[in-house]
Structure formats: C-alpha cells, structure tokens
N, C-alpha and C positions, 0 to 999 in steps of 0.2 A: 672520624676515624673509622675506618672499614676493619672488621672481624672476622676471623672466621676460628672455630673451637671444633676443636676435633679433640676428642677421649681417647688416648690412645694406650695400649699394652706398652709400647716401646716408641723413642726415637732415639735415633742418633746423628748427629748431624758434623761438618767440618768445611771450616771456610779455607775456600781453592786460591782465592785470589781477588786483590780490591775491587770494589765497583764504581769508587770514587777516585778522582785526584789525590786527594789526602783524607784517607779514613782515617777514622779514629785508633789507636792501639790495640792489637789485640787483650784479652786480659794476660795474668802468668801463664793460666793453665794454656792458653795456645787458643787454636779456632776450632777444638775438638771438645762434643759434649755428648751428654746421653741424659737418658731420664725414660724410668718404668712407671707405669701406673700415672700418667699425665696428663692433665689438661694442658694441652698445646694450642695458645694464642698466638695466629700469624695476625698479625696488625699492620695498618698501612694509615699512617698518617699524611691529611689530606692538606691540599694549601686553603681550604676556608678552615680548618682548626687553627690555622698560627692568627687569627686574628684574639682567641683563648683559650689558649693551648692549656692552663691548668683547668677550666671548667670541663674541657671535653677529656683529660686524662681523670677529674674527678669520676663522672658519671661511666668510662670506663670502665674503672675499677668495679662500682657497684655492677653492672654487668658481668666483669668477667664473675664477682662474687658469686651472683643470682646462676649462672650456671654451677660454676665451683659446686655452689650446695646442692643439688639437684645431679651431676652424675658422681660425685664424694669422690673427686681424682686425691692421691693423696700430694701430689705437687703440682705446680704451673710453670711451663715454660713459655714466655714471652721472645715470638719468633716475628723479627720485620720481615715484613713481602710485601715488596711494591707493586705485586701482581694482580694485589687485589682493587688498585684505582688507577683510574687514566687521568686523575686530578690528584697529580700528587705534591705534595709540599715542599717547599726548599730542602736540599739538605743538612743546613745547620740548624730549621724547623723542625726537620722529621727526626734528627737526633735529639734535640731536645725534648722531643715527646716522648721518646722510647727512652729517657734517662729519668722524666718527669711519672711516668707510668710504671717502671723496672722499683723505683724508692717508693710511690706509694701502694704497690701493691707489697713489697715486701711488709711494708707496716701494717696491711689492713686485711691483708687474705686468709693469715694464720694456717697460712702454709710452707712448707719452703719455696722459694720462687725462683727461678734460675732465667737467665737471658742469653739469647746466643748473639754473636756480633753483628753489629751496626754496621754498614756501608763495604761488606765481600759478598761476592759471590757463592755461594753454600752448597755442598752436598746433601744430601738429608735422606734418613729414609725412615719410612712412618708405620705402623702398624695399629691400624683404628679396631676400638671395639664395634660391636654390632649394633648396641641396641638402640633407639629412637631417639636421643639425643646424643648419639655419639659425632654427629656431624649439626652443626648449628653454624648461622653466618646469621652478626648484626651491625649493625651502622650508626654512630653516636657523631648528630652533626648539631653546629649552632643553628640558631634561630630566631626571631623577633627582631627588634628593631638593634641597630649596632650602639645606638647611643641608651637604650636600656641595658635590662642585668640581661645576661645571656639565659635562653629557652633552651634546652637540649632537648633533643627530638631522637628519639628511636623508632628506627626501621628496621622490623624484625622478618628476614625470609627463613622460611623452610629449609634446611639445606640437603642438596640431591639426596636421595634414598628417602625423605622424610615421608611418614603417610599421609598429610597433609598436603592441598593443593596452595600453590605458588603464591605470594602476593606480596602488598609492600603495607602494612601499616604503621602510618607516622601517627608519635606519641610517644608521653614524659610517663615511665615505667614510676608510678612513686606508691611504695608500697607499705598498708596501712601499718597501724602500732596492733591491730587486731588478724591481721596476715601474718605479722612477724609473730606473735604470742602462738598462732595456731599451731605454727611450725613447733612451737615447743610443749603441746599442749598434753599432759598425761591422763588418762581417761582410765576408767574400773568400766569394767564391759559385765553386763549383765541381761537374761534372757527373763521378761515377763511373762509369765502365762496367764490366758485367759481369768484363771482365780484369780490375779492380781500374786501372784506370790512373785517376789522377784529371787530368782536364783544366779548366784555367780557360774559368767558363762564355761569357766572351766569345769563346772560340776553338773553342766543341762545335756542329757543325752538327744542329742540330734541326728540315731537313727534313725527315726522314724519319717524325717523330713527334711533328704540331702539337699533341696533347692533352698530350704531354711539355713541349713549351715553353709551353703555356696554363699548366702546373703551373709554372715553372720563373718566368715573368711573375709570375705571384702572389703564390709565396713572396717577392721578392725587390722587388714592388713592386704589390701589392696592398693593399687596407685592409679592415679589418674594419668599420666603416661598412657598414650597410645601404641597400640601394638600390632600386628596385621589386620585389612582390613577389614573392617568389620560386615558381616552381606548386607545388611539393611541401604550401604551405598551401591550394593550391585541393583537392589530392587527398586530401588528411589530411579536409576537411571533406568532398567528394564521396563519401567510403568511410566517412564517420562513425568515425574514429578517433580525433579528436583537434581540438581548438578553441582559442582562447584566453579566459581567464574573464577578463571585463571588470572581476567584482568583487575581483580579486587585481590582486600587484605586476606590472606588467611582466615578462614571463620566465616565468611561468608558467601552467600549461595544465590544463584539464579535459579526462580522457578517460574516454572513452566505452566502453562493453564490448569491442567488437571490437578499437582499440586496447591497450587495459590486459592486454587477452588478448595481442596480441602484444610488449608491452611485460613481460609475465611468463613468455612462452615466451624472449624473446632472455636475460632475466637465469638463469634455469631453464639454459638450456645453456651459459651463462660460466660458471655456479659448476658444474657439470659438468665443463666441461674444466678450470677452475681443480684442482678436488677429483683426477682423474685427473694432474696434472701435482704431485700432491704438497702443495696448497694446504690450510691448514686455517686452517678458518673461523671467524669470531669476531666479536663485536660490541662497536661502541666507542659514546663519546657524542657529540650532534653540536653539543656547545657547549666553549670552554675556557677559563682565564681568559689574557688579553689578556698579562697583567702576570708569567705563568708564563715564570720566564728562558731556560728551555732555548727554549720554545715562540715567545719576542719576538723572540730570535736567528733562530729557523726562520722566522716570515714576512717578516721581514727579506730574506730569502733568497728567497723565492718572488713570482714575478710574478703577482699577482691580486689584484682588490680583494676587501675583509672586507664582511661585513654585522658589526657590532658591534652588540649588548646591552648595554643595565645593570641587571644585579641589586644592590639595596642599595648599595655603595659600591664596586661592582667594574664593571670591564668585561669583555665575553668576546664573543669570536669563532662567529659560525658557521661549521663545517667546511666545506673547500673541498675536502676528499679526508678518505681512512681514515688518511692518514700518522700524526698526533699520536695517535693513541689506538693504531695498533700500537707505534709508538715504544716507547710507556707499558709494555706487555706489553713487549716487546723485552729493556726495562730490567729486568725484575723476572726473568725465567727465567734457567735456568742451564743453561750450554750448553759443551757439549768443543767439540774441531776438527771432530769422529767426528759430528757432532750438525748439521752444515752440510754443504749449504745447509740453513736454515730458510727454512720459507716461512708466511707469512699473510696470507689471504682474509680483503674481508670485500664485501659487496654495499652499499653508501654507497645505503639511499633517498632521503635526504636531503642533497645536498651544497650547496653555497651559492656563487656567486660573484658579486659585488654589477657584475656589466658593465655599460657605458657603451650609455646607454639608445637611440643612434643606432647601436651595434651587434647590436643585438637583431633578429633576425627569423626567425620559425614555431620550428620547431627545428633550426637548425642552430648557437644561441648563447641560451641561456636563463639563468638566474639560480637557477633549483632543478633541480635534476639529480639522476640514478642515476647512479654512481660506483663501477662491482667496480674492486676494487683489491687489488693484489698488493703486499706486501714480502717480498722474499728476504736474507735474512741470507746472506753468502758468508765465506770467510776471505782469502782472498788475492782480488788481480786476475788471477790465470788461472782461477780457480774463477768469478769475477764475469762474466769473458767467455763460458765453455763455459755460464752460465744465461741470458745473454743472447742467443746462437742460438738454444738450447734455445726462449725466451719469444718470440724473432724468430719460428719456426718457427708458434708457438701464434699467435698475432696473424695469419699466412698462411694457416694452417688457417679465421681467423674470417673473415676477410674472403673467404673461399672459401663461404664455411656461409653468409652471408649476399645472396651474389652480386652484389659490388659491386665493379668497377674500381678500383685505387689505385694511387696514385702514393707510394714512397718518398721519404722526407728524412731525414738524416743531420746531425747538429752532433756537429763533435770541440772541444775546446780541441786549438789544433795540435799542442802536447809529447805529447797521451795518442794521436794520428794518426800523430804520428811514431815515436814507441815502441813499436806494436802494429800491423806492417803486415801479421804473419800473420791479426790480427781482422779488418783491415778486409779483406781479400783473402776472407777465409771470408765475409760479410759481403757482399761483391760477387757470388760465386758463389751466395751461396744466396737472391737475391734475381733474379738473371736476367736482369737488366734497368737500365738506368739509373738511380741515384738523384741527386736535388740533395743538395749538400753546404755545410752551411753552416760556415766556419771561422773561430774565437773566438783571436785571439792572446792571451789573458788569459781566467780562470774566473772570471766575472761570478757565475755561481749555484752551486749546490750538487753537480751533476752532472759528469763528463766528458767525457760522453759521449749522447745520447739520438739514436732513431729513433723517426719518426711514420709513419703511412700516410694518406694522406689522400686520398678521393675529391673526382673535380672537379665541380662541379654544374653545371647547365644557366646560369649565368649566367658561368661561368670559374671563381669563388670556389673554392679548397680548406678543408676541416674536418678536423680529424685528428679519426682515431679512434683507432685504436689506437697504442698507447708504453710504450716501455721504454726507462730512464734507469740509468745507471751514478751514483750516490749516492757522495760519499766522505768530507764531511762530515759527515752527521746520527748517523754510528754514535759518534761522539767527541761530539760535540753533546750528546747525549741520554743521555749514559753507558752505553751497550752497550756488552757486551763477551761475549768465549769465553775455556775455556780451552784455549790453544793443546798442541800435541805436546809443548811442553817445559817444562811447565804455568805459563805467560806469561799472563796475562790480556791479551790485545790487543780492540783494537776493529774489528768489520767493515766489509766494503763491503756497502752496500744498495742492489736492485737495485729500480727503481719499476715497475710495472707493470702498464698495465689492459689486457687484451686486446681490451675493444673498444670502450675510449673509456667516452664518457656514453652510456647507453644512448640516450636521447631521439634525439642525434644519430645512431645508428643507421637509426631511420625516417626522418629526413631525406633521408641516403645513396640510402636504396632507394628512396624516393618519388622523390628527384632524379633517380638511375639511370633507372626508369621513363619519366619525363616527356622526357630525352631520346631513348628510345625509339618515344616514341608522337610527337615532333616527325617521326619520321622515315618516321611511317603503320604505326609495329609498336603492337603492343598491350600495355599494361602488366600487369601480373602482380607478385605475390609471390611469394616462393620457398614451395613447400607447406607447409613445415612449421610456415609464418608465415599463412598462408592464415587468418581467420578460419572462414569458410566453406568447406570442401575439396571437397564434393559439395554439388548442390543437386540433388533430384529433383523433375522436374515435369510432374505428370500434367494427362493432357491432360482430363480433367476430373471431377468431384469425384467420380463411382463408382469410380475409383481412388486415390483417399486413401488409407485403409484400408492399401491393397497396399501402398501407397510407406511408410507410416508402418513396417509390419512389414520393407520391406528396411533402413530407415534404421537401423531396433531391431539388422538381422544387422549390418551395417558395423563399428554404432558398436562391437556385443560382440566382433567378433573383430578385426578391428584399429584400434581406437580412433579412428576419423574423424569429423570435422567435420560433421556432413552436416544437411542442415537440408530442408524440403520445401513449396516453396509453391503450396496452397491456394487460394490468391487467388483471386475471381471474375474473372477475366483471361483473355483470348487465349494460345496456345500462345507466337506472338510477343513479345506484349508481356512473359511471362517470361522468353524466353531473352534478351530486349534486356536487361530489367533484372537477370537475374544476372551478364551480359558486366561491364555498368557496375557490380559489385559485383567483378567481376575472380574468378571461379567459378572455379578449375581445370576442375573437372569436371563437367559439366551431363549431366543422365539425364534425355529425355524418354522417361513411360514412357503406354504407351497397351495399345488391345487385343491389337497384335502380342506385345508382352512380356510382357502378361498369359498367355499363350497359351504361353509357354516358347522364345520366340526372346532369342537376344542381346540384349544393351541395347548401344542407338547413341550411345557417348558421345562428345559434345564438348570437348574438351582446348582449353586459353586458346590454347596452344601451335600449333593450329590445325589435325593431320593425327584426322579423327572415328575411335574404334576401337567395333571390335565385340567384344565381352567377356561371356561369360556372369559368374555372381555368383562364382564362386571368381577367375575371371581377375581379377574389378573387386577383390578383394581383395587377388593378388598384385600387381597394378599400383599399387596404394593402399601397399600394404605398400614398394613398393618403393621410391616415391616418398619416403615419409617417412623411411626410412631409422632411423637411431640416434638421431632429432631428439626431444627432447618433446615431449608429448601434453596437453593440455587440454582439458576441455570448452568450449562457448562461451559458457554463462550465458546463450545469451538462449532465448525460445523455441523448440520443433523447427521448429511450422507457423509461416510467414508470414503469415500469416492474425490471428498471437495477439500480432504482433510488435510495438513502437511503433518510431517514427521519430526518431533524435534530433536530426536537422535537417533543417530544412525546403528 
C-alpha cells in the first residue's frame, strides 16, 4: 500500500462523479467533506496486497500511528488516490482495503477518523503546514516466502521539501517496549556543579554561561526534527569530504578520499586509545536472529528503531552497536575475579539505526554509522565505578584530540544517586564544570547510570558523542558470569562505552565547531592530524616543480606529512586563495629566493607567517602532529593530475 501524509490546516474535498461502473454508495452526508488540523492519508492499495490484505492494512495503521504521534494532527482523514501506483489492485480489493483500514483505524488511532468516498472522481483542495514532516510518503508491501507468515517491509522516502536526501530503505519498523516507555518518560532536571552540589534547574542561574543554558534548553526541550540546513553539509561538500548518495537510503553518505582519509584516521586513533586502555579487539556479525531470547529481551530494552531482514522463515536485526555479538563471547569465556575488569573492542563499520526520516540531516543523525564500542566486564559496583572515571577521563582526552567544545549530561535512576555520592562527587570534580542532570525515579532501561558529552552546533541543537553506561541487567540476561574469591559463579556489571560516539558524527562536530568560527570572521581549520592536506607547496612557476616535488619527497620521508604541490597553470594568488579554501595548515610559496638557500615563508591557517628552514619546517610539522596517525592521502602529489569530485 502506497502513502503519502501530508499535515494539513484545512481540506475540503467533494466527489464530481463515479470512476467506476458501479461505485459504492455515497455515505448520507453526500460526497462533500472537510476537516481542520488533519493528517490526510491518500492511500493506494496495490494488487500484491490482495494476496493479505489484513497484514498490510495491520502494519498500516501502525504507520499511519507513528506519524499521527510525531506531528499531534488532531484527526485523520483517510483519502484513496490511485495516483499514487501504476500497480494498482482490483477494485473490489482496493475497496476492501479502504473499508479494512477506515475500521481499524477508527479503533486504534484514538482519534476521530473520517474517510472520503471510494470509487469517484474528487475535487479537493489542501492546505499543508510547513514544517519537516509536514509532507512524508511510505510504502507498506508483503514479503518472504508466500507459503510463510507474511514479512512487511517499509520503504520509507523523504517527501519533496524534506531536508533530507532521497532514497528507499526496505525494513520492518518494529519498535522497542524501551522506545515506546521513552516517549512517556518524566525526568526532574537538575544542574551539578563542580562542588558536586546538585541544584534544581529552575533555581541555577545561567547568566554567566548562555552556551551552558542553550545545552540545558535542549536537552530538556528540544527535538530531534530537522530543520534547515545545517552549514557543516555546505563544508563537508565545499572541502570534498563527503555528499549524500541519492541512489542509497536516506542516512547514508558517499565519501570522497579526503573525507574516508579522515574518517580512518579518527577510527585509527579510537582503537589506539581503546588498545592502550586495555581494550581487546574482536569482530562480530552485523545481523541476529530477531527471535534469539536473550537478544528479544535486550531490544526490548533499548531505545532505537531495527532495520529487520527476512532470511527463509526467520527474521533478523541489523546491528545497532557491537553489544550482541560481545555479549555472545562474554558468554562462552571463563573468567576468575583476578581476570576483571575485561574489556572488548570492536570498531562497528557497520551499525544500523532505522531513524525517523524528518530527523535525518548531513551527519549529525544517519541510519549507517561507525560505531567503536567498548564492553567492560567489572565484578562489583565499586570496581564498575573506578572504570567509569577511568573511561570518563578517555572520552575528555577525545574530545580534547578532536577540538571540540562540550557540554556534559549526567542520567542517575535517583536510588544509584543517592547511594553513590562519593561517585558522583568524583564525577563533579573531574569534569570542572557544570553538567545537566537528568533524574529517573524508576529504571526504565538497562543502565543506572550513563554520561554523554555533547557538542552544541551552530543552530542550538546538541549530539552526543561520546558515552559511558553503567549496565546491570544484560550480564544476568545473557548468562555471563565469573568465578568469584569464593569460587561463586556470579554475574557482572557491564560497563558501555564508545569514546567518541559514531564516528560520522565526529565530522559533523568539527565542521559545526568551525562554521561557528568563521560566523565570527575567524577562519576554519581542522585539527592537523585531520588535515587531508598538511602542506601544499606552491611554486611560483613551473621551472620550479621539480624543486618542490624533491622537498615534498624529504617531508613525506622523514616525518610522514601530507603534502601535496600545485602545478597548475595559475597565478601565485589564485593558489594561495585556493589552498585557504581547502583549509591548508601550511602553505610554502616557493620561488627563486628559496631556491637560492633562504628560509621558506610559510603560511599557517592560524595566521602569524613563520620563517623556517627545512629541518625547522620538520620539527614544527613533527610537532604539530604529535602522537596522532599518519596516512597517506590517495590522491595525486601534483594538482595538476588531480580530479575534482564536485563541482
């Protein structure tokens, strides 16, 4: 069945004249109707629904629901348009779908529900609201084998105006008991200070710190809803990083070398500090079966939508984290007290979260992600807490390594806040600064505890990246266990942890950082060790090639730098404009003075010019990069050999 929802102020509609042989009756009221403040579903039932026509008008409804909730129309009008398929259904099928759909939405929407006629021709005229999900179009078809239970499969587009780019993702929307709880979830908000004093946020003066209460508005009444676009997709494309592929789902992105290079230097230096903190690494699958008990109990439990698969007569999940497949290991090793904390890495290329398609925009909320992820096996709750500063600390180091402002937040259930005030005290100190705090009088989910860091973007909006979750459930869940001191087999606490979020959302962060920079007439930059291009030399004209090619050769050999050297038939100018707009750290124009054995005059993004002979440009290159990884850039040295990947 084909959808399309459109939120409207007003419609009114009135049928002209049949479009069948024998339509059905009009109702009393005639073929004239109206309705304010409306979700208007035009639906077009297709001829592979009449093979189950009540499974595809079931999972309907929960659709039309799932929007329903999400733009709060206060009625729904159920509108047929055969316009919307060139596969359309019989029509003593397609009325029984629209009679099958008209009764159970009246039962299940807890709205009033109205229908306009079946089988005339219609006048109509429509008045849509504006905002990001005012226009949506989905598609509810069977699937798997016809002598199994039927699969429904959603294919969800963008519809025109959305800020989101185009695409088709097939998948069974099936949403957890801990999704549905969050939606009703009542929280006490409260502001920690450094002392550790916790004060209710209506009573924390937050002049002194409006990017503090921009965070603090957010969390506590903001949406995840996209809104215009955000810059960070203008600079992602301006710097050739990263795009979105029109011929993919929604949420996902092609990138471009420059990008994917720094998209494999940030994951290169997570599993580094991961590895150094003790982390060992390992690889899981990124599918599970649906109907696995331990596994139905755990997304039960987590708040996120599934993308779901059918193979043969089963269902399965694509991974939304690394959790289920360490679990899996977890389960099978054998472990003393002596033997914890364990800890397992694994770098998720692949993670999935099936998001609501008016949440989606550039990367700050996508649908396929990179996902490092930690689980730590601990024995007790003092050993659970002393790894969660520990993993606090790793997360402050990244968000240090990446150079991006953040704002902490803090959820207790209030018994594990009140029981642990020397944690959260250590907890206050060692973040310096104010966090929000949000307080659960009951444990809705599986944690007791979790901290996010989240930077604010140029439009207000917060994204966490990095987190770390105190787990006290899934080690009993999943049958883990150690043997204790007194040779007890008991079950741990596990500690969740990504140090720096989705990677994807990383570049978001730093593009967002940027752009509010450059609002302010500074110039934006990456941090060097992110730098596609670290050096660009540029002679001032082509009888020095040569030179430049041979310094480029020393650079790269003795401290592995970026360096790239353009060629071009081009003005001295017009290079140095265009490696600015490439965001260069370090620009070398080199001509006959330096040919000659004078310093080179370089230009720093940063903005004070140094003069440096070649050992200096390598201790200052050296310095810059510090302990960070190294990679080549894949693309050509000369600009001259290079292509363009957008125009």
């Amino acid at each position: 069945m084909k959808l399309l929802f459109i939120h409207a102020d007003h419609l009114a509609y009135e049928a002209r004249k049949p479009a069948l042989k024998t339509p059905p009756p009009l109702p009393p009221e005639g073929g004239k109707g109206s309705a304010d403040e409306a979700l208007v579903v035009f639906y077009c039932v297709e001829a592979a629904d009449a093979a189950d026509l009540p499974a595809v008008v079931e999972r309907t409804v929960a659709e039309v629901q799932d929007v329903l909730g999400q733009v709060k129309a206060e009625r729904v009008v159920l509108y047929p348009y055969a316009h919307l398929s060139q596969s359309l259904a019989r029509p003593n099928d397609a009325q029984k779908g629209g009679e099958l759909l008209f009764a159970s939405a009246k039962e299940k929407l807890g709205v009033p529900v109205q229908a306009s006629p079946f089988g005339y021709y219609k006048a109509f005229e429509i008045k849509a609201k504006g905002h990001p999900l005012a226009e949506l179009s989905r598609s509810v078809t069977l699937g798997g084998p016809a002598s199994g239970p039927a699969a429904v499969a959603l294919v969800n587009k963008p519809a025109k105006g959305a800020p989101t780019a185009s695409g088709v993702a097939a998948s069974t929307q099936k949403e957890s008991e801990a999704l549905q709880k969050e939606k009703k979830l009542v929280s006490s908000w409260f502001i920690l200070t450094p002392e550790a004093k916790l004060v209710p946020a209506s009573e924390y003066d937050f002049s002194k710190d409006k990017e503090f209460e921009s965070f603090y508005r957010y969390e506590t009444q903001g949406t995840r809803q996209a809104g215009e676009e955000p810059p960070h997709v203008r600079l992602m494309r301006e710097l050739e990083l990263v795009d979105y592929e029109p011929a993919a789902d929604a949420g996902n992105f092609r990138w471009y070398p420059k990008g994917q290079l720094i998209k494999r230097l940030l994951q290169e230096q997570c599993s580094e500090v991961i590895r150094k903190a003790g982390g060992m690494r390992v690889e899981t699958p990124i599918m599970y079966d649906y109907e696995h008990p331990a596994l139905k109990r755990y997304l039960d439990r987590f708040p996120a939508r599934q993308y779901i698969l059918r193979s043969e007569d089963k269902d399965y999940f694509l991974r939304f984290a690394a959790c289920f497949g360490q679990y899996m290991i977890f389960h099978d090793m054998v472990m003393g007290r002596k033997d914890l904390p364990v800890r397992l890495y694994e770098l998720t290329h692949y993670s999935f979260r099936r998001e609501q398609t008016g949440e989606l925009s550039g990367l700050r909320r996508l649908r396929t992600f990179t996902m490092p992820d930690m689980h730590t096996l601990t024995a007790d709750m003092e050993q659970a807490k002393a790894e969660f500063l520990a993993q606090f600390r790793l997360c402050q180091q990244w968000m240090s390594d990446i150079g991006v402002p953040y704002n902490a937040a803090l959820r207790f259930v209030r018994s594990f806040y009140d029981e642990n005030p020397e944690f959260v005290r250590a907890l206050a100190k060692e973040n310096g600064r104010p966090m929000v705090v949000e307080m659960w009088e009951d444990r809705f989910f599986y944690f007791v505890t979790k901290m996010e860091f989240h930077p604010l973007d140029t439009q207000g909006r917060a994204a966490a990246l990095s987190t770390v979750q105190i787990d006290v459930e899934n080690g009993e869940r999943f049958g883990i266990q150690y043997t204790d001191s007194d040779g007890k087999r008991k079950h741990p606490i596990i500690l969740h942890n990504s140090v720096p979020g989705a990677i994807e959302r990383n570049l978001y962060a730093i593009l967002e950082n940027e752009a509010k920079k450059m609002s302010q007439g500074k110039k934006g930059a990456l941090p060097f060790w992110l730098a596609p291009v670290q050096v660009r030399l540029l002679p001032v004209s082509d009888t020095f090639n040569d030179a430049c090619l041979k310094i480029a050769k020393e650079l790269e050999d003795r401290c592995g730098v970026r360096v790239d050297l353009d060629d071009r038939d081009e003005g001295i100018g017009r290079k140095i404009r265009d490696a600015e707009k490439e965001w260069v750290p370090l620009i070398l124009v080199y001509g006959e003075k330096e040919s000659g054995g004078a310093k080179f005059s370089v230009r720093t993004r940063e903005g004070p010019n140094l003069a440096l002979s070649l050992d200096e440009l390598v201790s200052e290159i050296l310095k810059r990069q510090g302990d960070k990884p190294r990679a080549s850039l894949g693309l050509p040295t000369r600009l001259n050999l290079r292509p363009t990947f957008r125009g």
